[in-house]
DOKOLVO-17474 format. One line per 5 residues: number of its first residue (from 0); their letters; for each residue x negated, y negated, z negated of N, C-alpha, C. Coordinates in nm, 4 decimals. Each point is the difference from the previous one (the first is absolute). Example, Ala and Ser with C-alpha at 12.3 -4.5 7.8 and 13.67 -1.06 7.14 Angstrom:
0	as	-1.3190/0.5690/-0.7800/0.0890/-0.1190/0.0000/-0.0900/-0.1200/0.0000 | 0.0350/-0.1050/0.0720/-0.0820/-0.1190/-0.0060/0.0770/-0.1090/-0.0730
END
This chain:
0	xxxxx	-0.2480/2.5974/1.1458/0.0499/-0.0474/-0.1266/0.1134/-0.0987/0.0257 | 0.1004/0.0165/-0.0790/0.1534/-0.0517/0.0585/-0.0261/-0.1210/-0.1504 | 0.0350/-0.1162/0.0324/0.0449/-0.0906/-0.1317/0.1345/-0.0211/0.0209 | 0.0667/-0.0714/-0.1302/0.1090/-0.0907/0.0612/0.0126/-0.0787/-0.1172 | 0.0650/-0.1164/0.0245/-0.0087/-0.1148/-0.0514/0.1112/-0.0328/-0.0510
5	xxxxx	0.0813/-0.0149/-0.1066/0.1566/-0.0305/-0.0872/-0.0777/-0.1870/0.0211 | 0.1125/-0.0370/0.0139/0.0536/-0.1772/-0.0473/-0.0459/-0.0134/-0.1083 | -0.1001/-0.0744/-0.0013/-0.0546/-0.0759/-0.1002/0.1027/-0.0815/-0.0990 | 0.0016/0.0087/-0.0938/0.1104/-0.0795/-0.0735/-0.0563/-0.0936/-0.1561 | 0.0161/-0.1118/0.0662/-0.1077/-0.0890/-0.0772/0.1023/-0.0832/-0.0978
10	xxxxx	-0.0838/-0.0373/-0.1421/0.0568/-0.0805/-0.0927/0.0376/-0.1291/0.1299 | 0.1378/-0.0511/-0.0858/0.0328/-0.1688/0.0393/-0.0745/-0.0455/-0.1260 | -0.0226/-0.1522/0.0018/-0.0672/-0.0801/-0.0754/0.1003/0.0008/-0.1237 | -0.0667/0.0310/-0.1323/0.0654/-0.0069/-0.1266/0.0682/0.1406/-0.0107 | -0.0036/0.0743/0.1309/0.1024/0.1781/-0.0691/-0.0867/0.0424/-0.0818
15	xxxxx	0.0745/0.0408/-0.1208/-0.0909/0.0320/-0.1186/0.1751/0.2014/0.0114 | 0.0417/-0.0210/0.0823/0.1238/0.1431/-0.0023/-0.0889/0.1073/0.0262 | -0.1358/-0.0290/0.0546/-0.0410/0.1629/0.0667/-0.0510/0.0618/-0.1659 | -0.0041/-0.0582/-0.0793/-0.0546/0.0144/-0.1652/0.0703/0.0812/-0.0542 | 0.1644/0.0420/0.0290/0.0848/0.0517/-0.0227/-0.0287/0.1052/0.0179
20	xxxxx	-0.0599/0.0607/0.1387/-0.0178/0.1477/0.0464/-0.1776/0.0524/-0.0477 | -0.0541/-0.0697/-0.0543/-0.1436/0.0083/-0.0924/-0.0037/0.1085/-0.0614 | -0.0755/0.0843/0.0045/-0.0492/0.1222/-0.0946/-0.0146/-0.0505/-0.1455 | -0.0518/-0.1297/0.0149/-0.1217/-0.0357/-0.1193/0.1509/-0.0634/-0.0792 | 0.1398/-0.0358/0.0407/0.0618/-0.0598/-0.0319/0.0982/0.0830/-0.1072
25	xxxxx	0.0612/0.0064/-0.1124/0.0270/0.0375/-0.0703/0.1777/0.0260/-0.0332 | -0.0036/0.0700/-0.0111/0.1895/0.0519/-0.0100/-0.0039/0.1052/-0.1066 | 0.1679/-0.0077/-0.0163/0.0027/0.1090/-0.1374/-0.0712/0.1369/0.0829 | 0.0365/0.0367/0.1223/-0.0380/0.1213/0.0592/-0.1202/0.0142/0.0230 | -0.0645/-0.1215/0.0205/-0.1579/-0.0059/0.0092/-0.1217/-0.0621/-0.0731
30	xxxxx	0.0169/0.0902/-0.1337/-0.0751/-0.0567/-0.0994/-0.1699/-0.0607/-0.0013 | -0.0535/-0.0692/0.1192/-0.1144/-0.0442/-0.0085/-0.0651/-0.1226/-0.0743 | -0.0890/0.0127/-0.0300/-0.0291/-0.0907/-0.1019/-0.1143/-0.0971/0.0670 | 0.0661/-0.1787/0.0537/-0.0973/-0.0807/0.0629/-0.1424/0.0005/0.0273 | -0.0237/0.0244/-0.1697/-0.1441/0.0131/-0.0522/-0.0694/0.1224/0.0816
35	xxxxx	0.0208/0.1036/0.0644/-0.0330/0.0429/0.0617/-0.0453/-0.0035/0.0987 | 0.0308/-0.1592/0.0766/-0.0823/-0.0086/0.1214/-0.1352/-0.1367/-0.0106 | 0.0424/0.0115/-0.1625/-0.1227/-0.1199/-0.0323/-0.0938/0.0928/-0.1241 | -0.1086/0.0937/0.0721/-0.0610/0.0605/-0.0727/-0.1430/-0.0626/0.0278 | -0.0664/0.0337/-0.1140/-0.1644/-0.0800/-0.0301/-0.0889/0.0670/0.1166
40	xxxxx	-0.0910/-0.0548/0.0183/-0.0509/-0.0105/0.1447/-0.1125/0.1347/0.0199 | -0.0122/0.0733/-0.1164/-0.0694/0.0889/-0.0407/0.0778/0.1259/-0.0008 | 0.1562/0.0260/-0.0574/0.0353/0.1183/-0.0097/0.1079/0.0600/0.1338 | -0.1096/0.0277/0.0095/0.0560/0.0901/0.1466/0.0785/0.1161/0.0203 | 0.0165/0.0351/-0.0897/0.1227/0.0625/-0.0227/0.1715/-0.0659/0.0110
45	xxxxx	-0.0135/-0.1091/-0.0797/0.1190/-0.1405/0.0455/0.0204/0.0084/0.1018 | -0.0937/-0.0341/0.1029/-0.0161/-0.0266/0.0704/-0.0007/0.0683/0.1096 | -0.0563/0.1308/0.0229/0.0404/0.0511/0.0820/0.2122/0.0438/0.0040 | 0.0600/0.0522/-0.1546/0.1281/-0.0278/-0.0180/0.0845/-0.0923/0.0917 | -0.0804/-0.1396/-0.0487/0.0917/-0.1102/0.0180/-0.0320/0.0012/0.2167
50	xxxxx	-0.0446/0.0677/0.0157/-0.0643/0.0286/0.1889/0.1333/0.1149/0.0248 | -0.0083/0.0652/-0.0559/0.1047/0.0812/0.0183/0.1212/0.0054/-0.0022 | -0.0048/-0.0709/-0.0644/0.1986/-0.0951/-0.0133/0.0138/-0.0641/0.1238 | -0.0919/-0.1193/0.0329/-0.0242/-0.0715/0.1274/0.0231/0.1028/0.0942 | -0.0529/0.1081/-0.0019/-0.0115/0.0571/0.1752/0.1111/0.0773/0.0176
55	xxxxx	0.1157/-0.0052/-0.1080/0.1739/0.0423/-0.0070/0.0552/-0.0799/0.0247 | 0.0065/-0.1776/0.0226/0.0363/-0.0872/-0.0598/0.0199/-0.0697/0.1655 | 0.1466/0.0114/0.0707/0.0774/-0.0565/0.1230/-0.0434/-0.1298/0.0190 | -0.0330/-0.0900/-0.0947/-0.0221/-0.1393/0.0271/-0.1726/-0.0132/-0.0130 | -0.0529/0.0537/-0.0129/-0.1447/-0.0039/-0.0033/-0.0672/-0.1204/0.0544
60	xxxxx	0.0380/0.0217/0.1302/-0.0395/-0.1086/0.1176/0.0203/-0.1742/-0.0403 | 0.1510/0.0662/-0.0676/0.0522/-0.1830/0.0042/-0.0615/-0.0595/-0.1738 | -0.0368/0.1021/-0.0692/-0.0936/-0.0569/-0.1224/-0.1087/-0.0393/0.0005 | -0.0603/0.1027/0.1164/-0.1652/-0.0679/0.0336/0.0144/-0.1560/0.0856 | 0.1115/0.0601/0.0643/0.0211/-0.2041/0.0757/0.0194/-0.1100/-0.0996
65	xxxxx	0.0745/0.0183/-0.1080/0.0349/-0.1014/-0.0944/-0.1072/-0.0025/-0.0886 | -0.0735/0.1083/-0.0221/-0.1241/-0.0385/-0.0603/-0.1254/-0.1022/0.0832 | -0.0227/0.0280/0.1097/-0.1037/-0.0697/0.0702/0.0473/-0.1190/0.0166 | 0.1618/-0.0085/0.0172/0.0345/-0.1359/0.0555/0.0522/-0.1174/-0.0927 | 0.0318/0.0870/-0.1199/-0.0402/-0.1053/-0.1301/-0.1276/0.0012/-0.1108
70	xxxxx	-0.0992/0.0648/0.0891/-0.1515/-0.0424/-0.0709/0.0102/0.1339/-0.1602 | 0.1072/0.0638/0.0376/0.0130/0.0810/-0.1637/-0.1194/0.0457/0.0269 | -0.1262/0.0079/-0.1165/-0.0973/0.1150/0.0166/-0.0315/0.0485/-0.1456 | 0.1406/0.0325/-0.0694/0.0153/0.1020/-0.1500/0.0705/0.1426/0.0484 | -0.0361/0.1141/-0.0367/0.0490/0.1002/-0.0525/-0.0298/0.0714/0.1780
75	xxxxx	0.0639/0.1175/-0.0017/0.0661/0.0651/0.1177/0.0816/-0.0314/0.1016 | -0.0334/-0.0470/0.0791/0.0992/-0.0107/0.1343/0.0266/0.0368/0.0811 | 0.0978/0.0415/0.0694/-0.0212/0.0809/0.1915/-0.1022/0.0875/-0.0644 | 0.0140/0.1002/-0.0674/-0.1169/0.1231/-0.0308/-0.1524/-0.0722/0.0209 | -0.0004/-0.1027/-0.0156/-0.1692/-0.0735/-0.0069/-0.0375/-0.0570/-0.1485
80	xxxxx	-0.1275/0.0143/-0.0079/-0.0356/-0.0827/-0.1696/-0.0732/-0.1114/0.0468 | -0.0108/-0.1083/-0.0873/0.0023/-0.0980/-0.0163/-0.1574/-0.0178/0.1003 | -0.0786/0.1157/0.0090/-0.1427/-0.0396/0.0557/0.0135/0.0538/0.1611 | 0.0895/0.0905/-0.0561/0.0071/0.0404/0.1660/0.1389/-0.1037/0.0952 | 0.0663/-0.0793/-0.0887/0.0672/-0.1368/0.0795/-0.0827/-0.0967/-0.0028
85	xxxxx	-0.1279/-0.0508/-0.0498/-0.0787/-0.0811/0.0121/-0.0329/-0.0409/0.1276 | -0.0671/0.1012/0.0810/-0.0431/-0.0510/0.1602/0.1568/-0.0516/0.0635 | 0.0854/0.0853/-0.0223/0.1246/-0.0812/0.0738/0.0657/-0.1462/0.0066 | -0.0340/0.0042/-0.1356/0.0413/-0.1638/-0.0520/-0.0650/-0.0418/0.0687 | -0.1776/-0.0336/-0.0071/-0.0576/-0.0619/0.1127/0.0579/-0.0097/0.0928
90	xxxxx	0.0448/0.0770/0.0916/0.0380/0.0246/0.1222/0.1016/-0.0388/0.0378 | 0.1089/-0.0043/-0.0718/0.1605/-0.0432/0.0389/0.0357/-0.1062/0.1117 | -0.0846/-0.1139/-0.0381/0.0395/-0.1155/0.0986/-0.0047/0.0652/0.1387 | -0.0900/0.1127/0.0199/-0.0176/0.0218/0.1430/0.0434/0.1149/0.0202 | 0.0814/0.0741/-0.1115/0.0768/0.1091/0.1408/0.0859/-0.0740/0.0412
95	xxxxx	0.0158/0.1272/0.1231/0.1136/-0.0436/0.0783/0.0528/0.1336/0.0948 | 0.1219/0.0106/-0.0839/0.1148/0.1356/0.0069/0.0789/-0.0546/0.1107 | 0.0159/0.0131/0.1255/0.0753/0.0169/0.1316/0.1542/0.0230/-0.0720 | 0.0196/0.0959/-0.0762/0.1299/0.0149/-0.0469/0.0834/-0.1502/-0.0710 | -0.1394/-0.0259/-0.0825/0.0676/-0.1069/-0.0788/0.0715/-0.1507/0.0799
100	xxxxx	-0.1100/0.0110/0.1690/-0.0088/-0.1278/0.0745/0.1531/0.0280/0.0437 | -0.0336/0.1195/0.0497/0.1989/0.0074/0.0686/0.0644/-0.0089/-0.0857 | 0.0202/0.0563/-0.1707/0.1421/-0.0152/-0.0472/-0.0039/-0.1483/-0.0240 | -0.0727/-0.0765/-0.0224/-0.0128/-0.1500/-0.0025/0.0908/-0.0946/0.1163 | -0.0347/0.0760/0.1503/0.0441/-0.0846/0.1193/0.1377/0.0827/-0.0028
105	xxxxx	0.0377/0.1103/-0.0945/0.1422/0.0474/0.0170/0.0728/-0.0692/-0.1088 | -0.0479/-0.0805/-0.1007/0.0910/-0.0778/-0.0665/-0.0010/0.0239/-0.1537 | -0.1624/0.0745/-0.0235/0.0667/0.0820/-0.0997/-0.1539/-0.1088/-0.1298 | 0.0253/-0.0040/-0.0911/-0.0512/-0.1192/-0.0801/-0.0926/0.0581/-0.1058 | -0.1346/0.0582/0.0676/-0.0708/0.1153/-0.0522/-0.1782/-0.1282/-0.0332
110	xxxxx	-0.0607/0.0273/-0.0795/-0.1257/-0.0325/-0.0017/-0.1021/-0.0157/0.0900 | -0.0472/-0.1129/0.0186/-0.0913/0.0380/0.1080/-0.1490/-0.0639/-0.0007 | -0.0593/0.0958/0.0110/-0.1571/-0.0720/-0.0221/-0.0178/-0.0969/0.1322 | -0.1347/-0.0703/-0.0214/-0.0169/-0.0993/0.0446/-0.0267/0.0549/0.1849 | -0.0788/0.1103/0.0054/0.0200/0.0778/0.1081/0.0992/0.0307/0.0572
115	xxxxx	0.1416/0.0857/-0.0190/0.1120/-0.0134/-0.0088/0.0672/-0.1275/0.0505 | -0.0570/-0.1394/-0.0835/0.0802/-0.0477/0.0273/-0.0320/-0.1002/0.1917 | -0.0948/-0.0020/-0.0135/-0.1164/-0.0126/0.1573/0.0922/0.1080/0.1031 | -0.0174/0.1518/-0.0690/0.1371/0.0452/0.1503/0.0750/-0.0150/0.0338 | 0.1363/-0.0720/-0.1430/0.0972/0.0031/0.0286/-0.0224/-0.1262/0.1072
120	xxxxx	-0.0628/-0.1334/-0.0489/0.0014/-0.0810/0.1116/0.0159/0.0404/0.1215 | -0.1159/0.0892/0.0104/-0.0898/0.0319/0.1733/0.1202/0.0660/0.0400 | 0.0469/0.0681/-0.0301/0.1013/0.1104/0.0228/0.1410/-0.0727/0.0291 | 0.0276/-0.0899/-0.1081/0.1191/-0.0873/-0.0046/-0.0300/-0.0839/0.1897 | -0.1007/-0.0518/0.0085/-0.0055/-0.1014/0.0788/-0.0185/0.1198/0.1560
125	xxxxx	-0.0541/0.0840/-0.0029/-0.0212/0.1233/0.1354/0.1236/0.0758/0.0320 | 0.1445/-0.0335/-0.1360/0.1311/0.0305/0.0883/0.0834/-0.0920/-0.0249 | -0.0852/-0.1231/0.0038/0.1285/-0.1443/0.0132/0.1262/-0.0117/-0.1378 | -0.0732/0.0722/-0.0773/0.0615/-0.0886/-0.1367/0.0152/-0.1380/-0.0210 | 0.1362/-0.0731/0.0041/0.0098/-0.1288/-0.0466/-0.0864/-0.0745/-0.0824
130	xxxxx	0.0094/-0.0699/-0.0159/-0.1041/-0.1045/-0.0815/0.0401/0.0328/-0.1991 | 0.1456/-0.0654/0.0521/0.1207/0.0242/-0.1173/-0.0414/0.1357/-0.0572 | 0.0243/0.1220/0.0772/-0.0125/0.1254/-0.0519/-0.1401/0.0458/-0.0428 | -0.0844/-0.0382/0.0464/-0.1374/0.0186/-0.0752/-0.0006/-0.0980/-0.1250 | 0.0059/-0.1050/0.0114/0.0345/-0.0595/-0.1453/0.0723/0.0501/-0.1172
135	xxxxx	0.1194/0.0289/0.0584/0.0255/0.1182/-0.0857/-0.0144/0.1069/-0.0751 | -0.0420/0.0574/0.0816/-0.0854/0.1443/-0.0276/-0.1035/-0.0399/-0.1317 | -0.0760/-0.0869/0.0455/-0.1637/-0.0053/-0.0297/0.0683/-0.1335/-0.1510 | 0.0816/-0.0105/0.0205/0.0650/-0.0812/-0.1199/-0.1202/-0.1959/-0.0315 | 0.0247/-0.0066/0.1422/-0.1027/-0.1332/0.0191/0.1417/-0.1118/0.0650
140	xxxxx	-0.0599/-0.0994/-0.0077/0.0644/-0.1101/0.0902/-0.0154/-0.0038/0.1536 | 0.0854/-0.0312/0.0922/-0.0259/0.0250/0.0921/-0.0950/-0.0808/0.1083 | -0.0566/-0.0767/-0.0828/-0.1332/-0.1256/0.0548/-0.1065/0.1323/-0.0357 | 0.0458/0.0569/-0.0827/-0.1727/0.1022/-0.0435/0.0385/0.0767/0.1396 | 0.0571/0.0547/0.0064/0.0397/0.1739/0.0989/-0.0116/-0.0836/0.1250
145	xxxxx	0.0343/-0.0983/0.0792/-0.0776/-0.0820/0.0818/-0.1387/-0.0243/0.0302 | -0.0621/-0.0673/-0.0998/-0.1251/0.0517/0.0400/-0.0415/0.0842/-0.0672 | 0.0248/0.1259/-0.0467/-0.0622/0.0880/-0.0149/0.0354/0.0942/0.1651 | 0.1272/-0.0097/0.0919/-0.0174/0.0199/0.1177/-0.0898/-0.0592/0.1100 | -0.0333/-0.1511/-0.0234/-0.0768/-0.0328/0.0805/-0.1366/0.0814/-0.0084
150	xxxxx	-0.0246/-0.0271/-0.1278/-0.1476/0.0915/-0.0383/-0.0482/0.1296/0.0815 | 0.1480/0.0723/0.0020/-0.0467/0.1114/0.0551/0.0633/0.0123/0.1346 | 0.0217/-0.0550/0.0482/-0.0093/-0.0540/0.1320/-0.1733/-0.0716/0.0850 | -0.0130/-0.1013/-0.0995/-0.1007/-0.0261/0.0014/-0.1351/0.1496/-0.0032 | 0.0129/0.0781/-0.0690/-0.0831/0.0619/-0.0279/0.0124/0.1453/0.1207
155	xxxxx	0.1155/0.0157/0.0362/-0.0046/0.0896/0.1255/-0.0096/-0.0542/0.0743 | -0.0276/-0.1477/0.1129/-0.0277/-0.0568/0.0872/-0.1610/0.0064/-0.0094 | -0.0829/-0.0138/-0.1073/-0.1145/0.0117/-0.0472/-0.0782/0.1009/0.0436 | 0.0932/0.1264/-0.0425/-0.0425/0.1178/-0.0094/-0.0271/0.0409/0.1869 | 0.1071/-0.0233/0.0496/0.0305/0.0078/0.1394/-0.0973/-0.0542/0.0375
160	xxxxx	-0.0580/-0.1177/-0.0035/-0.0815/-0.0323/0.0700/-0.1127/0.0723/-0.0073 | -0.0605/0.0113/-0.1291/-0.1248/0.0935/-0.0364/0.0122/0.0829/0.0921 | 0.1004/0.0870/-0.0076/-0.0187/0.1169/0.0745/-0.0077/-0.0130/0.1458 | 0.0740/-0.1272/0.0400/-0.0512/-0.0074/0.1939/-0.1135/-0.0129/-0.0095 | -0.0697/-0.0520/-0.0798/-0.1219/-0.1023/-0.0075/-0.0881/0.1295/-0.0257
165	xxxxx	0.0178/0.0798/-0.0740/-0.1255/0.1752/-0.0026/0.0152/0.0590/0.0896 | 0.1363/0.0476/0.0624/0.0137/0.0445/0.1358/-0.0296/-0.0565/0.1199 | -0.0400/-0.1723/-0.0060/-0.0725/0.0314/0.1374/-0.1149/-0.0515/-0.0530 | -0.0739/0.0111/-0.0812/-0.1543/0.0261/-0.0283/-0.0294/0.1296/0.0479 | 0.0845/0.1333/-0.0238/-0.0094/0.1199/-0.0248/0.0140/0.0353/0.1649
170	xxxxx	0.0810/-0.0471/0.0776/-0.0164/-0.0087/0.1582/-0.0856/-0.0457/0.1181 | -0.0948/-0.1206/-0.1061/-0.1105/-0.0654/0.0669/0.0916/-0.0982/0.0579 | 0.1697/-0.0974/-0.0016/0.1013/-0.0350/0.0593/-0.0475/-0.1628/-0.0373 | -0.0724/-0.0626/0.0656/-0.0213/-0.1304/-0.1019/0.0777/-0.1072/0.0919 | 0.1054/0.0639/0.0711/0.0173/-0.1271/0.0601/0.1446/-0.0548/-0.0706
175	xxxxx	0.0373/0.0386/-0.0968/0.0895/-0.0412/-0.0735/-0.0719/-0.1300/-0.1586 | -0.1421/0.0296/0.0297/-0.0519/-0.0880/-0.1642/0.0286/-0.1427/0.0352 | -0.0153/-0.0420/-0.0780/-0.0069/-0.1488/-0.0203/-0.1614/-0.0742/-0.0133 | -0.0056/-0.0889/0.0716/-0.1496/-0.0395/-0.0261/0.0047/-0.1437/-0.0446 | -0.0824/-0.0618/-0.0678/0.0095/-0.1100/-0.0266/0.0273/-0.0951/0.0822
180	xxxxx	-0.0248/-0.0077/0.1404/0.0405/-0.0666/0.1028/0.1828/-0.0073/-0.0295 | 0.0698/0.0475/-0.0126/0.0906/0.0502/0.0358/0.1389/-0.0894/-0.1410 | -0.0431/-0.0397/-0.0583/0.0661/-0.0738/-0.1425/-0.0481/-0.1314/0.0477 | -0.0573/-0.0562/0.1079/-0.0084/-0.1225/0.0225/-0.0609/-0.0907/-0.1604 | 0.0321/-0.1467/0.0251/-0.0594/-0.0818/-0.0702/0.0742/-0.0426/-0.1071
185	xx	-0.0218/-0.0550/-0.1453/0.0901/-0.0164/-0.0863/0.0080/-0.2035/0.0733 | 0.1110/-0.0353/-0.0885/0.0256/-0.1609/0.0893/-0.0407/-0.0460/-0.1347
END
């Protein structure tokens, strides 16, 4: 089985232009009527309709993003109804789209959940992103993006250790532990 993957192409913060290329969006040539994607929660007929427009509809992707990421939970969105975007909303703070982390560290001024925004750090700081330029990005001061590098600095030195520290449990290797002898006396 062969996949392949097109460039993700994500709203910037406030693009409300991908609305333009909308199925659901209305022109003399494309007589749809709004109310159509806000049908009663019962007639399924609407509803399946207003699904069908969605699954024609080029921007799909970037409506269901602007829906989850401004809390919309009325009518039809990204071909989802309001119960079936429910679990997502929950969820938002913690995806985390790889696409979104890179167009972020490429400059590009896209939404980012709270997950998201934890990679761009890790990620920012694992190929020596400036201090300045993560501040940037992440639209913080650069005392925040500081220690928010130490942090995770802090937290892969951490990690590192754990892992010498299971690997030579896992070797029977104890001549690397530390014993209380060994931290001497407080003064």
């Amino acid at each position: 089985m062969t996949t392949t993957t097109s460039a993700a192409c994500h709203r910037s913060l406030g693009d409300r232009s991908w609305q333009e290329q909308a199925v659901c969006s209305p022109t003399e040539y494309n007589l749809v009527d709004p109310e159509t994607f806000f049908p009663g929660p019962e007639d399924t007929a609407a509803i399946a309709a207003a699904k069908a427009l969605c699954a024609q509809c080029p921007v799909a992707r970037a409506c269901l993003d602007a829906a989850l990421e401004t809390g919309d939970t009325h009518g039809i969105r990204g071909g989802l109804t309001e119960e079936e975007r429910e679990p997502l909303h929950t969820k938002i703070a913690d995806r985390l789209d790889y696409s979104r982390v890179n167009a972020t560290l490429a400059g590009r001024d896209i939404h980012l959940t709270r997950a998201e925004r934890r990679a761009v750090v890790l990620a920012g700081y694992r190929q020596g992103v400036p201090v300045e330029r993560l501040a940037w990005l992440l639209k913080i001061t650069e005392e925040h993006a500081l220690k928010l590098y130490r942090e995770t600095r802090r937290a892969i030195r951490h990690r590192q250790i754990a892992q010498d520290a299971a690997r030579a449990t896992s070797t029977g290797d104890t001549t690397d532990r530390l014993h209380r002898e060994d931290f001497g006396t407080a003064a």
